[in-house]
N, C-alpha and C positions, 0 to 999 in steps of 0.2 A: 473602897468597896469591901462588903466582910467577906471573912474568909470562905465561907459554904456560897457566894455566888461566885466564885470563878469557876471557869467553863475550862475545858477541854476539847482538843480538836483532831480528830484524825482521819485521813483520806489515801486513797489509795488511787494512782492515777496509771493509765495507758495512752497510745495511741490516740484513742478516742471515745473514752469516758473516763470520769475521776471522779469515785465514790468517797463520799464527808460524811464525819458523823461528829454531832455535836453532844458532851456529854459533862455532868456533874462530877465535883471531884473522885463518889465515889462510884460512876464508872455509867449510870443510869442516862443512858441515850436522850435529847431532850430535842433535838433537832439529827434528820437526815435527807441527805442531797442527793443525785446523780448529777454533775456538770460536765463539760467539754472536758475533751483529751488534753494529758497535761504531760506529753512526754516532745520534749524541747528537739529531739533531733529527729523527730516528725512533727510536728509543727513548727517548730524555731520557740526560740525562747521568748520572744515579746509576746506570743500568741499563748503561751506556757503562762505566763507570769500573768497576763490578763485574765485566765482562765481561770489560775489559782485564787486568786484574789477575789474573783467574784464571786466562786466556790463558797470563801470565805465569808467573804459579806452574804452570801444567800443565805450560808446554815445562822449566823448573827438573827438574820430578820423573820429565816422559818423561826427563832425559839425566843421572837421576839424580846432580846435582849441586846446591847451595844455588843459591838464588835470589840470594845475594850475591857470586854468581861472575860475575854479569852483569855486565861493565863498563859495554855502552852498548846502549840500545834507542832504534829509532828505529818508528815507529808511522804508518802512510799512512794519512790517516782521509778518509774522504767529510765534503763540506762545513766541513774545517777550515782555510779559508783566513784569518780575522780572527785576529791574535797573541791578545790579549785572552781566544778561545777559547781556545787551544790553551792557554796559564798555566792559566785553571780546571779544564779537565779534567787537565792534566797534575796540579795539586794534587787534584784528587779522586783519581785512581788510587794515588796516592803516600799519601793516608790509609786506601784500599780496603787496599791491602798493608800498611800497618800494624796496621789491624783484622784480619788475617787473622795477624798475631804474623811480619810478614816486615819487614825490612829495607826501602827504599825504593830504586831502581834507576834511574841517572843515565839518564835519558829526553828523546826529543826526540819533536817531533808535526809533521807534516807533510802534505800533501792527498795524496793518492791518487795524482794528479797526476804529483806531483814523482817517489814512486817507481816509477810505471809508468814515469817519462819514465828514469829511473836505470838499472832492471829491463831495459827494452826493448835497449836499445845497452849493455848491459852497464857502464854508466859512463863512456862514449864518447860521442861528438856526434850529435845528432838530434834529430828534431822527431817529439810524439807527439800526434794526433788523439782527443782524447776525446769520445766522442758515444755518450751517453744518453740517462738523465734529459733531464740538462743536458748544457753543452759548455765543451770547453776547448781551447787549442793550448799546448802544452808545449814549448821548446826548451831544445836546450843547445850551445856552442858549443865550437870546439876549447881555448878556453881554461878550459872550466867554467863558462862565467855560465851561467845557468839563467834565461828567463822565460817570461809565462805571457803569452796574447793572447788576449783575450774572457773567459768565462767569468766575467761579470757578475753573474750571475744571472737570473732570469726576468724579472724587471721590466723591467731595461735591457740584456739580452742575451741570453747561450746561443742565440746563432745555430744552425740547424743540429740542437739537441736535439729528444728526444722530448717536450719542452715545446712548442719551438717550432713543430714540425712538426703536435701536436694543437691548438695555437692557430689555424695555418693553415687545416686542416680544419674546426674551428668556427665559423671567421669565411667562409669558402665555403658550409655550409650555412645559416646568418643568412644571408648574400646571398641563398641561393637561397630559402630561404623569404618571404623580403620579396620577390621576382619583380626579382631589382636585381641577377642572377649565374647563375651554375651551378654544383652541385657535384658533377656525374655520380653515378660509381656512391657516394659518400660522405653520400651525404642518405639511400640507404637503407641503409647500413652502419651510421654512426651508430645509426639508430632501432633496426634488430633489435640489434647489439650493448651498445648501452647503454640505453636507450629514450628518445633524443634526438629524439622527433618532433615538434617542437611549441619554438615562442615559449617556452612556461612551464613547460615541460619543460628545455630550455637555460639561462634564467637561473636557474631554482630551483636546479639540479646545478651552475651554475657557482658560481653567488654566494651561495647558500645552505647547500648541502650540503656544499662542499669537492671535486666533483668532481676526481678524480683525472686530466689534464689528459692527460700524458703514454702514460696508456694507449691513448688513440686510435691513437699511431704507428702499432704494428704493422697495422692498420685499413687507414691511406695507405699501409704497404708491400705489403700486399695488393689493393688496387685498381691499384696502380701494377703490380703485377706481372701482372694482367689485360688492362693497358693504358689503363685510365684514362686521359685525358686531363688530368684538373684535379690529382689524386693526382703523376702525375708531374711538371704544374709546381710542386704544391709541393716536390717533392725534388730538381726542378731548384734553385731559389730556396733552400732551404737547403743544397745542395752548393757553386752558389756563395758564398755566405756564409763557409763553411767554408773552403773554398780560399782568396778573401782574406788571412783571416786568416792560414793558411799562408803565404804569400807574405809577409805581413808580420812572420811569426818571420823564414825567411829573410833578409828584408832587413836586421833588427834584429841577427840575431846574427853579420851577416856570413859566413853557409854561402854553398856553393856547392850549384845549383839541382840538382845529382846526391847531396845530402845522404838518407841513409836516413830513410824516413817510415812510421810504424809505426798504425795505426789500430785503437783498443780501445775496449769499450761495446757495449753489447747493438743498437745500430743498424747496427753499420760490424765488429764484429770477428768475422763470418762472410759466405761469400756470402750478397750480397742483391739484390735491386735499389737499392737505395739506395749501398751501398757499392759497386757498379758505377760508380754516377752521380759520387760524391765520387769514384773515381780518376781519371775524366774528366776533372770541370773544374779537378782539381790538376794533370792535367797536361798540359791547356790552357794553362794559365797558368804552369806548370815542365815543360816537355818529358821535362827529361832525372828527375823523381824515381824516388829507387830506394826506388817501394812496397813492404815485404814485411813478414814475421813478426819479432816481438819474439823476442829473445834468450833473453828471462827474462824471470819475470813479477815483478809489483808486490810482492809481499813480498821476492823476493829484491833487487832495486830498493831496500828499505828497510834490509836485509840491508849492500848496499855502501853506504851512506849510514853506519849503522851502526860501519861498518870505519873508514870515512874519520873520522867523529868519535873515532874513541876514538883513533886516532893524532895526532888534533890537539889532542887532552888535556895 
């Protein structure tokens, strides 16, 4: 094959959708996808590795070229930060495409993360804010090092996330129902919203049922936006959390405090009151940040990641 037809491939996956973009060495979009959700520890990985694959082979047949003209795909996955991970699933996909009578396609995996952080500054220096789910701080510096600050997980982290922020709410109504707190207008939100009114109502849906933790968020950003008292200090308490951490990529990757700072995730990457609160106290604590919109989104992020590998082949 000459050199000017290899292709390029980059996707950015969740839950449930995983955006492809098929593109020429020098970066010119030539094929794009929406497919199924490609994140393994909501679907399971067989279902992940089938999804990927035919992702794969779609954008191939949108840009009417072999699937073995890909020289290098790179894949932004939710919750793929363990190597360990990423080998397994990378060899599931790679026998999905073989079971399907294709070739196998020099592939790299990478969190979500990394290509929002790529995506955003176009492959340039900055720090990207992720807050959902969970959370993360992304940086990268003028030299290219890339790292990550928080973004532990639930157990020992995700400051800031729509975990942590329903954990908050949770543990203010327990206070207020043992007579040991208050949780303003969130003792009655909870109950009509989920039917959290009650001792045994809370532990059964916590610790028995799998209550879905994170969904409370939206709950605290709606009391907070009433005026809540208790609602806002929890979003005070997690903005700062956040900020820290910001502060602490800056210090680590050696930027200066006017470094672009890009915030994405269904908590912070529209108006809210919440994403009010977090450009506060980031710039309480960085005066001069230049908050604003991402460049480019996560696939294309995975797109230049993409580029940059195949050149380094």
């Amino acid at each position: 094959m000459a050199h000017q037809d290899i292709l390029v491939l980059g996707a950015d996956g969740g839950g449930t959708k995983t955006t492809g973009l098929l593109a020429d060495r020098q970066g010119n979009v030539v094929a794009e996808l929406r497919g199924e959700g490609s994140n393994q520890f909501v679907i399971g990985m067989d279902n992940t590795a089938q999804n990927l694959a035919e992702l794969i082979a779609g954008l191939a047949a949108a840009a009417h070229r072999p699937v073995g003209s890909i020289g290098r795909a790179v894949l932004g996955l939710a919750g793929m930060g363990a190597v360990r991970d990423r080998q397994i699933l990378t060899g599931a996909i790679q026998a999905r495409l073989q079971a399907m009578g294709l070739p196998s396609v020099p592939l790299a995996i990478e969190t979500d993360g990394r290509v929002a952080l790529e995506g955003a500054f176009n492959g340039g220096p900055g720090i990207v804010v992720v807050a959902g789910t969970g959370s993360v701080i992304m940086g990268k510096s003028a030299r290219g090092e890339a790292i990550s600050i928080g973004g532990w997980g639930r157990v020992i982290g995700d400051e800031g996330s729509g975990y942590f922020i329903g954990l908050q709410a949770l543990k203010a109504v327990s206070r207020d129902i043992d007579g040991r707190g208050e949780a303003g207008r969130l003792r009655v939100s909870l109950a009509s919203r989920f039917g959290l009114d009650s001792r045994e109502r809370i532990i059964a849906a916590v610790y028995r049922e799998k209550f879905d933790i994170p969904s409370i968020a939206p709950a605290v950003l709606d009391a907070a936006d009433a005026g809540d008292a208790v609602a806002l200090g929890i979003l005070s308490h997690a903005s700062d959390e956040l900020s820290k951490q910001i502060v602490a990529a800056i210090h680590r990757l050696g930027l200066q405090d006017g470094t672009g700072l890009v915030m994405i995730g269904g908590l912070v990457d529209h108006v809210s009151v919440y994403a009010r609160m977090l450009a506060a106290a980031v710039r309480k604590q960085v005066p001069k940040a230049d908050i604003r919109a991402p460049l480019n989104g996560p696939a294309h992020g995975a797109l230049l990641l993409a580029m940059a590998g195949l050149e380094g082949d």
